[in-house]
N, CA, C and O atoms as a GROMACS GRO file, in nm:
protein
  524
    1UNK      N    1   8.414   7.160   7.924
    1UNK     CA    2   8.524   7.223   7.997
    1UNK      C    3   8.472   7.335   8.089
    1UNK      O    4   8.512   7.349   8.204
    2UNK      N    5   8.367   7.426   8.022
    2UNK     CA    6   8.320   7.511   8.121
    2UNK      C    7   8.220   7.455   8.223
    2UNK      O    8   8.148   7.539   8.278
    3UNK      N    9   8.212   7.384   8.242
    3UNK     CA   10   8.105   7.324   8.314
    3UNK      C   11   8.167   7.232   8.458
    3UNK      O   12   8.110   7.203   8.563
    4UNK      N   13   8.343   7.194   8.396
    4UNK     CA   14   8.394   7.166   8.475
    4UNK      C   15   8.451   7.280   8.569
    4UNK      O   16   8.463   7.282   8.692
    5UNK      N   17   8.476   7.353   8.495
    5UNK     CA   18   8.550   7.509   8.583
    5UNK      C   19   8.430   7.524   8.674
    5UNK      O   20   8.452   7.539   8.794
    6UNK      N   21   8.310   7.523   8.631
    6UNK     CA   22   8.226   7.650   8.718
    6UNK      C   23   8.195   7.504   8.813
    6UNK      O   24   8.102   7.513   8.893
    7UNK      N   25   8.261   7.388   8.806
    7UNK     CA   26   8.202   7.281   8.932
    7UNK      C   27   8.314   7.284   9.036
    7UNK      O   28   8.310   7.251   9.155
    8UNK      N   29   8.459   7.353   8.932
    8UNK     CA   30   8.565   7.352   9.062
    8UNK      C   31   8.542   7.450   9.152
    8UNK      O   32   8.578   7.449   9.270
    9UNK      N   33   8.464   7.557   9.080
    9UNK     CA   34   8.484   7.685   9.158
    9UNK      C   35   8.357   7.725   9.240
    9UNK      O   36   8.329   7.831   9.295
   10UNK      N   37   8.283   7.598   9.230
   10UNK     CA   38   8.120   7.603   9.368
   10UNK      C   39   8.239   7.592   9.503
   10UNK      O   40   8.335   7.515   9.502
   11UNK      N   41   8.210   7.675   9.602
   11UNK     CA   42   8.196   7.674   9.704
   11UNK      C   43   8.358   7.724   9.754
   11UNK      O   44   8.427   7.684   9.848
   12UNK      N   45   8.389   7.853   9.621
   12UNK     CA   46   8.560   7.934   9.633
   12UNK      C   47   8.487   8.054   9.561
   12UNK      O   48   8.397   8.072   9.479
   13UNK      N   49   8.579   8.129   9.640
   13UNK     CA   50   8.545   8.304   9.628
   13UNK      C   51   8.548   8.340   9.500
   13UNK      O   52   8.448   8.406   9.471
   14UNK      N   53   8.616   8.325   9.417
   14UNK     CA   54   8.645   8.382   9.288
   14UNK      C   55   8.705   8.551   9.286
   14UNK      O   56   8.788   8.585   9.370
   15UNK      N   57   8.663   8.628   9.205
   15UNK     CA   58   8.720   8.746   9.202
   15UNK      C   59   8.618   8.868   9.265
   15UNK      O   60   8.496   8.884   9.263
   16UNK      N   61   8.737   8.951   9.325
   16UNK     CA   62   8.626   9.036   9.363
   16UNK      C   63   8.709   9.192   9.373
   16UNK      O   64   8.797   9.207   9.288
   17UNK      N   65   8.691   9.289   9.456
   17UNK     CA   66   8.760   9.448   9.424
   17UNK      C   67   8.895   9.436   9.453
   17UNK      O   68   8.982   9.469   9.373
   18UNK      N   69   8.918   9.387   9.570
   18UNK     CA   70   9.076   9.382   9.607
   18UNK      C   71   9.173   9.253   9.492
   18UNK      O   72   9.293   9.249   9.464
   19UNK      N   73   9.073   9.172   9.454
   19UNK     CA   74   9.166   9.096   9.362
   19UNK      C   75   9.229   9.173   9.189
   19UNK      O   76   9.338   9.167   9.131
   20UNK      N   77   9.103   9.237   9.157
   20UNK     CA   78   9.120   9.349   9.104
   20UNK      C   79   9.179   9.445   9.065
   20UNK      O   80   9.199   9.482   8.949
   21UNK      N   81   9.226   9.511   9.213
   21UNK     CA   82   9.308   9.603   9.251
   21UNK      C   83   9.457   9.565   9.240
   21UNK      O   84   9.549   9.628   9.188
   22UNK      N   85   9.455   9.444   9.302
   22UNK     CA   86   9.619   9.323   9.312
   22UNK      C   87   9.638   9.314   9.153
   22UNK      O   88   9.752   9.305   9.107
   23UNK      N   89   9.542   9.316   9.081
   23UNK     CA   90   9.571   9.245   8.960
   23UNK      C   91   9.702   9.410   8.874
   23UNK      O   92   9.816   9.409   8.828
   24UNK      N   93   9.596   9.520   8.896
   24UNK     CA   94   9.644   9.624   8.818
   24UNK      C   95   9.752   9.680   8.925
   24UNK      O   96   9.788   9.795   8.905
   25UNK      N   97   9.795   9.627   9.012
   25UNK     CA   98   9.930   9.628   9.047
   25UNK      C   99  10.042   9.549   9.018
   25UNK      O  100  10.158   9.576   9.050
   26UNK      N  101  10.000   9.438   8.951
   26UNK     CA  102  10.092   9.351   8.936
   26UNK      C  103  10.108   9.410   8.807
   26UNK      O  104  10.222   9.448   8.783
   27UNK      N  105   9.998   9.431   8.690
   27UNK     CA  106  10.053   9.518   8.549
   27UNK      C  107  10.171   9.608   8.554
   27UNK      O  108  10.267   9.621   8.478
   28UNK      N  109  10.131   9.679   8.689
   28UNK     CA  110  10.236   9.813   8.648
   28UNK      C  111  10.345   9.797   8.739
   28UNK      O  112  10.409   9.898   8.768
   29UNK      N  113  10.375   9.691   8.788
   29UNK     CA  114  10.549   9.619   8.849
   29UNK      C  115  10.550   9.582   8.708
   29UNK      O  116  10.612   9.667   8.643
   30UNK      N  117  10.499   9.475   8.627
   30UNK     CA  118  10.564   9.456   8.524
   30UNK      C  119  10.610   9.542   8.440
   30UNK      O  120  10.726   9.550   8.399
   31UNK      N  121  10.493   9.626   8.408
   31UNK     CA  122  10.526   9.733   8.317
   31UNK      C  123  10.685   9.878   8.383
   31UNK      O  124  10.755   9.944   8.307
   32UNK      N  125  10.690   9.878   8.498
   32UNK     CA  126  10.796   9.898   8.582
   32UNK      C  127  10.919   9.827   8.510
   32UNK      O  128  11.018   9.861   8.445
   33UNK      N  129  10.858   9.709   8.557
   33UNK     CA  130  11.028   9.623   8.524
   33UNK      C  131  11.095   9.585   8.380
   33UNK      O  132  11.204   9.530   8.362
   34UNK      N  133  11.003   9.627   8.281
   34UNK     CA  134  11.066   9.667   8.144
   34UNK      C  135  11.129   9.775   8.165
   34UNK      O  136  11.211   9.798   8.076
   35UNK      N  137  11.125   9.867   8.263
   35UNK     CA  138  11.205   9.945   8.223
   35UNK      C  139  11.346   9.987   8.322
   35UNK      O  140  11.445  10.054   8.296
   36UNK      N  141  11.308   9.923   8.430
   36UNK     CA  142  11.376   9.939   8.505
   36UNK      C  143  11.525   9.815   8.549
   36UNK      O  144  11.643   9.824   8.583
   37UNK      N  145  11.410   9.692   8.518
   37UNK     CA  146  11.481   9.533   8.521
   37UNK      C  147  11.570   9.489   8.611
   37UNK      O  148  11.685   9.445   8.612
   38UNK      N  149  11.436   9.528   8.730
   38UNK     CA  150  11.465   9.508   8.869
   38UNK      C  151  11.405   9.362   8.894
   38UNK      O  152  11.301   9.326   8.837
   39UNK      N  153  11.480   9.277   8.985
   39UNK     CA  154  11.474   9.175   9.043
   39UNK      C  155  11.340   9.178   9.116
   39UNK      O  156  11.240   9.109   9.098
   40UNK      N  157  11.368   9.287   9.213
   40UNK     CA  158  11.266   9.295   9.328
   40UNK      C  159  11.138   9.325   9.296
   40UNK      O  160  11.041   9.292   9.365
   41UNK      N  161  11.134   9.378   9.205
   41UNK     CA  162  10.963   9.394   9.125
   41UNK      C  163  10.944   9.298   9.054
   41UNK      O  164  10.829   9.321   9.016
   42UNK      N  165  10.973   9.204   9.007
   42UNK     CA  166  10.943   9.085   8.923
   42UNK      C  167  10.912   9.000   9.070
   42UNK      O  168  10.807   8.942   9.098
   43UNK      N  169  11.008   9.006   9.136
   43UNK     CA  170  10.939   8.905   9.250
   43UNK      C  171  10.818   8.922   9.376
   43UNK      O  172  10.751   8.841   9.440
   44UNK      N  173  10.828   9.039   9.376
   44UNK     CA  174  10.711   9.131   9.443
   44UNK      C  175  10.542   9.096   9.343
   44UNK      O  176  10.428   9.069   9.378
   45UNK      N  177  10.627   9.122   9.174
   45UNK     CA  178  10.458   9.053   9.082
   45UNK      C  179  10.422   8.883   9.107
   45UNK      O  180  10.309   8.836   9.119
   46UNK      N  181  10.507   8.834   9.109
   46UNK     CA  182  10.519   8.680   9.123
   46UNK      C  183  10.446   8.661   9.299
   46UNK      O  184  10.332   8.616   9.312
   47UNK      N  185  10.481   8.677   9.349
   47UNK     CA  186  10.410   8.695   9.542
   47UNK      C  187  10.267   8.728   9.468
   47UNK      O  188  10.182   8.644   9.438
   48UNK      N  189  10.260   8.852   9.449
   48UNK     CA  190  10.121   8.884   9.410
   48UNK      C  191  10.040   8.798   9.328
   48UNK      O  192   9.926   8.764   9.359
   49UNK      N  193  10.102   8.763   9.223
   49UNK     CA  194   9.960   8.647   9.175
   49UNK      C  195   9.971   8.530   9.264
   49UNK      O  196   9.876   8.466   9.309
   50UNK      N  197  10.032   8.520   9.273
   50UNK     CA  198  10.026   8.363   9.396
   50UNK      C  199   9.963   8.382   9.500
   50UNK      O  200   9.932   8.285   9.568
   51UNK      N  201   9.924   8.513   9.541
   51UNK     CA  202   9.831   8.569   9.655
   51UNK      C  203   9.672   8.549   9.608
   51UNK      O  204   9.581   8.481   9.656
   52UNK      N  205   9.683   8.666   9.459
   52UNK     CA  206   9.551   8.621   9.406
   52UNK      C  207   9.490   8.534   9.363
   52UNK      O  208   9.367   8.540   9.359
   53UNK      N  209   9.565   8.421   9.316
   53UNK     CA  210   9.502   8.318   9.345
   53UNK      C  211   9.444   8.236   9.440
   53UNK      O  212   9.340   8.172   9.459
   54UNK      N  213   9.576   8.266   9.503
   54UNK     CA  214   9.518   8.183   9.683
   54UNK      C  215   9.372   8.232   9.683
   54UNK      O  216   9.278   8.153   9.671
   55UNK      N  217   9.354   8.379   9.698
   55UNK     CA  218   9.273   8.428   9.724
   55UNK      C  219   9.082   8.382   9.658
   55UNK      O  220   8.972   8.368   9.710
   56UNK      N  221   9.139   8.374   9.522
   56UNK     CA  222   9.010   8.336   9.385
   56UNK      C  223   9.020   8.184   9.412
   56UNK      O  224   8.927   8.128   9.354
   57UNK      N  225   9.113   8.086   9.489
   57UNK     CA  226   9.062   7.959   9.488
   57UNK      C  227   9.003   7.948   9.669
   57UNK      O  228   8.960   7.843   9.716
   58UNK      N  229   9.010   8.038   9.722
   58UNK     CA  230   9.026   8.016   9.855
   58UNK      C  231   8.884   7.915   9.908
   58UNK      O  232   8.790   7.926   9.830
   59UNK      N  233   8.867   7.853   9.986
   59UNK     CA  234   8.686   7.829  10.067
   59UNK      C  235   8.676   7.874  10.143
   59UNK      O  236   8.573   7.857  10.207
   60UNK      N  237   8.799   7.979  10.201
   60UNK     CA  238   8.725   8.026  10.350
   60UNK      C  239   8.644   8.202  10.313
   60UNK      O  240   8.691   8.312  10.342
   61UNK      N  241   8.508   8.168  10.239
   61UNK     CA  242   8.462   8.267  10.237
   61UNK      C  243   8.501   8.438  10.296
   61UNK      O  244   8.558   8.540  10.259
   62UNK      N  245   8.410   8.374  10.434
   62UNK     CA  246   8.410   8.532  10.507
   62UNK      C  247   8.563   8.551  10.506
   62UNK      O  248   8.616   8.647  10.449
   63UNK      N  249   8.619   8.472  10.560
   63UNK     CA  250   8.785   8.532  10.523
   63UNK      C  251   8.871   8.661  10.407
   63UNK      O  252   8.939   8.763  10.416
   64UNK      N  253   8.807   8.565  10.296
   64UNK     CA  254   8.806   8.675  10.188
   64UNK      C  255   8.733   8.757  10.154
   64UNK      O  256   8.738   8.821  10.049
   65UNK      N  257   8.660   8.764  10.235
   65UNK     CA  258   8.501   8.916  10.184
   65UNK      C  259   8.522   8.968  10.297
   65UNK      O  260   8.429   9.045  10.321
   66UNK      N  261   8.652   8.965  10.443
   66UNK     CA  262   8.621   9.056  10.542
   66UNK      C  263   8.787   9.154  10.487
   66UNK      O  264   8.822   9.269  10.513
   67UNK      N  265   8.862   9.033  10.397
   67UNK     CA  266   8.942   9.122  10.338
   67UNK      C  267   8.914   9.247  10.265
   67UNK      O  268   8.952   9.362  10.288
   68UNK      N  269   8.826   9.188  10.154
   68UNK     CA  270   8.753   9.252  10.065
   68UNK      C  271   8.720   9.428  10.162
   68UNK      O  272   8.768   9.541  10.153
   69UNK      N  273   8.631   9.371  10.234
   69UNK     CA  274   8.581   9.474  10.277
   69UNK      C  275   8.706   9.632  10.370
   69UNK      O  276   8.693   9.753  10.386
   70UNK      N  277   8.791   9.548  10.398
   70UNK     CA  278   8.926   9.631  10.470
   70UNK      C  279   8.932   9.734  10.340
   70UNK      O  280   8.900   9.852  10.330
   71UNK      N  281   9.000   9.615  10.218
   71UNK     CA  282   9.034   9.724  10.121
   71UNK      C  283   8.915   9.828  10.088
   71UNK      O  284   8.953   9.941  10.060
   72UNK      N  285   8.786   9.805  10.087
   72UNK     CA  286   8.713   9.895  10.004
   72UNK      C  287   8.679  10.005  10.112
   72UNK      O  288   8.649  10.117  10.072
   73UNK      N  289   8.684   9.978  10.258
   73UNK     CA  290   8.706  10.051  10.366
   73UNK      C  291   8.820  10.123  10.328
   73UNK      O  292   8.784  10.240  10.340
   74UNK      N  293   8.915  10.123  10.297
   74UNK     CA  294   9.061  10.194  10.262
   74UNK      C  295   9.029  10.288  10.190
   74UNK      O  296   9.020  10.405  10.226
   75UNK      N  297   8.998  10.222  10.032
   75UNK     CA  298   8.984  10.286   9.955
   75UNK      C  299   8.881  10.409   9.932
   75UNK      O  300   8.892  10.504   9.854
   76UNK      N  301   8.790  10.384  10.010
   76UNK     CA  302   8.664  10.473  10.042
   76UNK      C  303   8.701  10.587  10.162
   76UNK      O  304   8.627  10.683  10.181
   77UNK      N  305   8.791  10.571  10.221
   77UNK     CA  306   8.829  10.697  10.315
   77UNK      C  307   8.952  10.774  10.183
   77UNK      O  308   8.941  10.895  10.163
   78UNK      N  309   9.029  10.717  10.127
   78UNK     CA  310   9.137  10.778  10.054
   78UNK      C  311   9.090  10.848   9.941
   78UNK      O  312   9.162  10.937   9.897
   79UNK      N  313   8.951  10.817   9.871
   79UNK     CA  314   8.881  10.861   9.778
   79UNK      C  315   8.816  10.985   9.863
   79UNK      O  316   8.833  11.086   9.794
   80UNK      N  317   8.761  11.013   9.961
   80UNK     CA  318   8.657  11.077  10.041
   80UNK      C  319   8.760  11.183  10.022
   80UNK      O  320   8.740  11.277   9.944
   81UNK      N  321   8.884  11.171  10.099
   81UNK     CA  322   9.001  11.261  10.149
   81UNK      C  323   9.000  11.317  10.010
   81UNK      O  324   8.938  11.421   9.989
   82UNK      N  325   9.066  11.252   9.908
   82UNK     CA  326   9.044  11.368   9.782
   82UNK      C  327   8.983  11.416   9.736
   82UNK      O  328   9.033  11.512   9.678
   83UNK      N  329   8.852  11.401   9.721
   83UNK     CA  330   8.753  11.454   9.675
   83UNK      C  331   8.771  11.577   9.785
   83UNK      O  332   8.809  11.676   9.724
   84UNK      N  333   8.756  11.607   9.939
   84UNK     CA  334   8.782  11.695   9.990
   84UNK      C  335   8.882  11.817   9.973
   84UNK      O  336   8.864  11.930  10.019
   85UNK      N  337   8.980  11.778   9.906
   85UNK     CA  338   9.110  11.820   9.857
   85UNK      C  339   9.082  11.892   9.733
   85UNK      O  340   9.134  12.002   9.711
   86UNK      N  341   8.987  11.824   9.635
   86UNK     CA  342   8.946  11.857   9.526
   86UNK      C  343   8.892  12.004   9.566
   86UNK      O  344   8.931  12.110   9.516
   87UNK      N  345   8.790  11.988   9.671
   87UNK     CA  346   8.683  12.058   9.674
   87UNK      C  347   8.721  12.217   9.660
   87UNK      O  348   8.705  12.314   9.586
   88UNK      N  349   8.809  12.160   9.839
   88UNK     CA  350   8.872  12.304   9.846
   88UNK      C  351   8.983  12.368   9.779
   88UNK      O  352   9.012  12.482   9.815
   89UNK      N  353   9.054  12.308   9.684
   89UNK     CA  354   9.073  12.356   9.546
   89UNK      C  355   9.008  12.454   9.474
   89UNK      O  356   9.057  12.567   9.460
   90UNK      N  357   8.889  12.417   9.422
   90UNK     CA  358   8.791  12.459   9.359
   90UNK      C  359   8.746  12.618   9.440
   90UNK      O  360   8.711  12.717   9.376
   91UNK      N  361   8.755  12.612   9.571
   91UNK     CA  362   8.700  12.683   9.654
   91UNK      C  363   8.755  12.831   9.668
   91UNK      O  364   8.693  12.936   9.683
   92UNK      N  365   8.924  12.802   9.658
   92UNK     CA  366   9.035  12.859   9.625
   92UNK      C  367   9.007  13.013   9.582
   92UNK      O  368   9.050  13.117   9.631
   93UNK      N  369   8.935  12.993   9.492
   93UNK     CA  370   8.872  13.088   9.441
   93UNK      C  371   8.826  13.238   9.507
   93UNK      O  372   8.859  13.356   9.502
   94UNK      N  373   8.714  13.136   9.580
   94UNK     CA  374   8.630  13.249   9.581
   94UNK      C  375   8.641  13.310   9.790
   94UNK      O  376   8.601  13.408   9.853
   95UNK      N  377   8.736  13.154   9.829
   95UNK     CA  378   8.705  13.190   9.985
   95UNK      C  379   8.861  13.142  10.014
   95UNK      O  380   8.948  13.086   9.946
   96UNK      N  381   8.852  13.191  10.142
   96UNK     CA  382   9.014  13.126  10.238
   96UNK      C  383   8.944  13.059  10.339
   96UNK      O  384   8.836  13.083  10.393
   97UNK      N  385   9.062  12.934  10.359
   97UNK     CA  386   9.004  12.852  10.430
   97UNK      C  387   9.091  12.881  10.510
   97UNK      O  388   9.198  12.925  10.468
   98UNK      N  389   9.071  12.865  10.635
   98UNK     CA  390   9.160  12.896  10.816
   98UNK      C  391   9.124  12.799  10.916
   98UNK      O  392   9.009  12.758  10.934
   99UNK      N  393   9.212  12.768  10.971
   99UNK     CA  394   9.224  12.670  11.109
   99UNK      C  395   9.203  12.750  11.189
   99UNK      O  396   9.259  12.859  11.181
  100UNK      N  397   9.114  12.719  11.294
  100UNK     CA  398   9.099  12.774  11.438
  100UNK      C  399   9.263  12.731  11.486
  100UNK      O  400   9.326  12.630  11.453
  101UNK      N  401   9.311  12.854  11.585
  101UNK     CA  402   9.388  12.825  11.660
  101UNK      C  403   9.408  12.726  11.744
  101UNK      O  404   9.504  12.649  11.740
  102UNK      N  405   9.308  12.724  11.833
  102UNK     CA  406   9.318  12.637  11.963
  102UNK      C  407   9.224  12.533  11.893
  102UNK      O  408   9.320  12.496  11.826
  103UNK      N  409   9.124  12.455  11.849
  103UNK     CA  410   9.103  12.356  11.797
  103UNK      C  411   9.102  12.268  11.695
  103UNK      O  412   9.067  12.150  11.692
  104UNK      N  413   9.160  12.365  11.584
  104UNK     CA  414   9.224  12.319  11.446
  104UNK      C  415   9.076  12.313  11.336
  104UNK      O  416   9.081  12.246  11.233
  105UNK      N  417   8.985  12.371  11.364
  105UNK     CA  418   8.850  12.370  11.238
  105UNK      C  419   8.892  12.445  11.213
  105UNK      O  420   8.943  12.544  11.266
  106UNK      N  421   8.867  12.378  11.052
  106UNK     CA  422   8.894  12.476  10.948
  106UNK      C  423   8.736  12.526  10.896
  106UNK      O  424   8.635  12.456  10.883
  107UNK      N  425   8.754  12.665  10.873
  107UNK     CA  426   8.610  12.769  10.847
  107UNK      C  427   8.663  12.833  10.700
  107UNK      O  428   8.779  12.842  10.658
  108UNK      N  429   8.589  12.857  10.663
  108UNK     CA  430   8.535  12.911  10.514
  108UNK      C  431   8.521  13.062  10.520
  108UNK      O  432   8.425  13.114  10.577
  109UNK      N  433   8.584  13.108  10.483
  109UNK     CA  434   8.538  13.278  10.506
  109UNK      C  435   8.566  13.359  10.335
  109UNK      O  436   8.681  13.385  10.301
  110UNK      N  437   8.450  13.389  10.244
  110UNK     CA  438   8.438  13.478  10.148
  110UNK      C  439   8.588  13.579  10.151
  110UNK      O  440   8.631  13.644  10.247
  111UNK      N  441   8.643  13.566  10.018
  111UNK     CA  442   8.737  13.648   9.986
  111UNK      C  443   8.715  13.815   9.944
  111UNK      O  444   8.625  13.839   9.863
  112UNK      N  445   8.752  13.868   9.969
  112UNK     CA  446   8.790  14.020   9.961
  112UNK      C  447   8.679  14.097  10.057
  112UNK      O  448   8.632  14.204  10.020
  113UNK      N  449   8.644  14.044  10.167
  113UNK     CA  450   8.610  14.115  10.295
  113UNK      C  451   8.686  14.231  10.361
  113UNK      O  452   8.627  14.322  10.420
  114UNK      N  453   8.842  14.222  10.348
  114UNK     CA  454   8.917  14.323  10.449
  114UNK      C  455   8.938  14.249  10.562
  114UNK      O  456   8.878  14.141  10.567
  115UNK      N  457   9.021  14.285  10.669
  115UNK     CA  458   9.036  14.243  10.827
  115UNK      C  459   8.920  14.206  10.886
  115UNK      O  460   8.838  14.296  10.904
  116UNK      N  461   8.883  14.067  10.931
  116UNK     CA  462   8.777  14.049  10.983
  116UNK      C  463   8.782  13.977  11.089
  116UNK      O  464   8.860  13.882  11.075
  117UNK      N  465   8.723  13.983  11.206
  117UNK     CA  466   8.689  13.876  11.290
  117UNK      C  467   8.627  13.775  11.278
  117UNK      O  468   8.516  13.777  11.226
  118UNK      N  469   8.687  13.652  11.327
  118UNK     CA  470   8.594  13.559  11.270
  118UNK      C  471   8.615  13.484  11.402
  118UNK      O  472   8.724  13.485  11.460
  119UNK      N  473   8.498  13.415  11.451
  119UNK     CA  474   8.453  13.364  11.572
  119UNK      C  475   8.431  13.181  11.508
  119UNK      O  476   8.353  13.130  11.428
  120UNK      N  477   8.544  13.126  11.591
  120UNK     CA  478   8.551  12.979  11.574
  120UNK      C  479   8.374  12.907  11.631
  120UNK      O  480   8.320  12.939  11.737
  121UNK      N  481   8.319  12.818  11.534
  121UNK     CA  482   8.171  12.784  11.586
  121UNK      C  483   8.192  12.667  11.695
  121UNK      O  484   8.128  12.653  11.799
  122UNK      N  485   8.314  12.575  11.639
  122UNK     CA  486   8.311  12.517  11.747
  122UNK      C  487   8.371  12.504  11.843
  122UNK      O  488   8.354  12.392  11.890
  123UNK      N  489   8.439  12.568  11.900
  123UNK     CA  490   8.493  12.618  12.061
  123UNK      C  491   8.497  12.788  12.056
  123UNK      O  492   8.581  12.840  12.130
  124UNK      N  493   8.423  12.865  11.986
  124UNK     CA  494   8.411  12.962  11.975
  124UNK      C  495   8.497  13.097  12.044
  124UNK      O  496   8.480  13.188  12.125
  125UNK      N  497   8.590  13.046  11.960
  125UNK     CA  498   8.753  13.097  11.997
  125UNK      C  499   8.791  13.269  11.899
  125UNK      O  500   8.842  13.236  11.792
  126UNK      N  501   8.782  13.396  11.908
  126UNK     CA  502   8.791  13.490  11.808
  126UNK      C  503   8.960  13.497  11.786
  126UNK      O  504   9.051  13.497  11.869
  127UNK      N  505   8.962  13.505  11.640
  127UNK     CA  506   9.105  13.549  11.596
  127UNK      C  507   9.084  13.650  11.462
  127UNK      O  508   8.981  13.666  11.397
  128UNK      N  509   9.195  13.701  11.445
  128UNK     CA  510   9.159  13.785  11.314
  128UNK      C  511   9.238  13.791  11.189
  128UNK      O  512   9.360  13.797  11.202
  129UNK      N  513   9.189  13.790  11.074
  129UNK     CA  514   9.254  13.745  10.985
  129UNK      C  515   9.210  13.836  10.848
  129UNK      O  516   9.093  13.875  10.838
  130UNK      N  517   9.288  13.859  10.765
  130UNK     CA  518   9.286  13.933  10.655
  130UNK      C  519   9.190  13.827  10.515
  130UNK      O  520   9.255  13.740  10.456
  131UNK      N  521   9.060  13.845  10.482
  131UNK     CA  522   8.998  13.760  10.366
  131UNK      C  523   9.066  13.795  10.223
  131UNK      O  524   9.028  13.737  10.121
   0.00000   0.00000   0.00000
């Protein structure tokens, strides 16, 4: 039997990050719709595996690995962005972060300085601001 599976599945994508991803979305519509016992999320999970499959039986390779790659492109800017978010969190602390006026960079300036000038680096714009 396994020998027949792995002969259906020469020359089809099988599973990969975005199928993955589809999968633990379809868990939590279900897990949703226990509690909610909505129509539209049961049929929204139902679309979805019928996608992922399409997808895990598909032959048009690059098709599905240029998908692949969109999502992990996605997911890799949305991860980047928080981790940034994280950062300056953390940062919170010890510095204030400020937008240039006229070009919108944001600069880092050490907390409990007093009134300071601070000279934008990149369009080197002065404004003044309390650290």
């Amino acid at each position: 039997m396994k020998e027949k599976l792995q002969r259906f599945m020469i020359g089809r994508y099988g599973v990969d990050a975005f199928s993955k991803f589809l999968m633990v979305v379809i868990l939590i519509f279900w897990v949703l719709d226990l509690f909610i016992d909505s129509k539209i999320l049961y049929s929204w999970s139902i679309l979805l595996i019928i996608y992922v499959y399409f997808r895990m039986f598909s032959r048009n390779v690059s098709k599905r690995y240029q998908e692949n790659v969109k999502y992990l492109e996605i997911k890799n800017k949305v991860l980047r962005k928080l981790k940034l978010e994280k950062s300056h969190m953390e940062q919170r602390k010890t510095h204030h972060i400020y937008k240039c006026p006229t070009c919108k960079q944001k600069i880092r300036i050490p907390r409990g300085k007093g009134r300071i000038c601070i000279t934008c680096p990149k369009c080197k714009t002065e404004f003044t601001k309390t650290s």
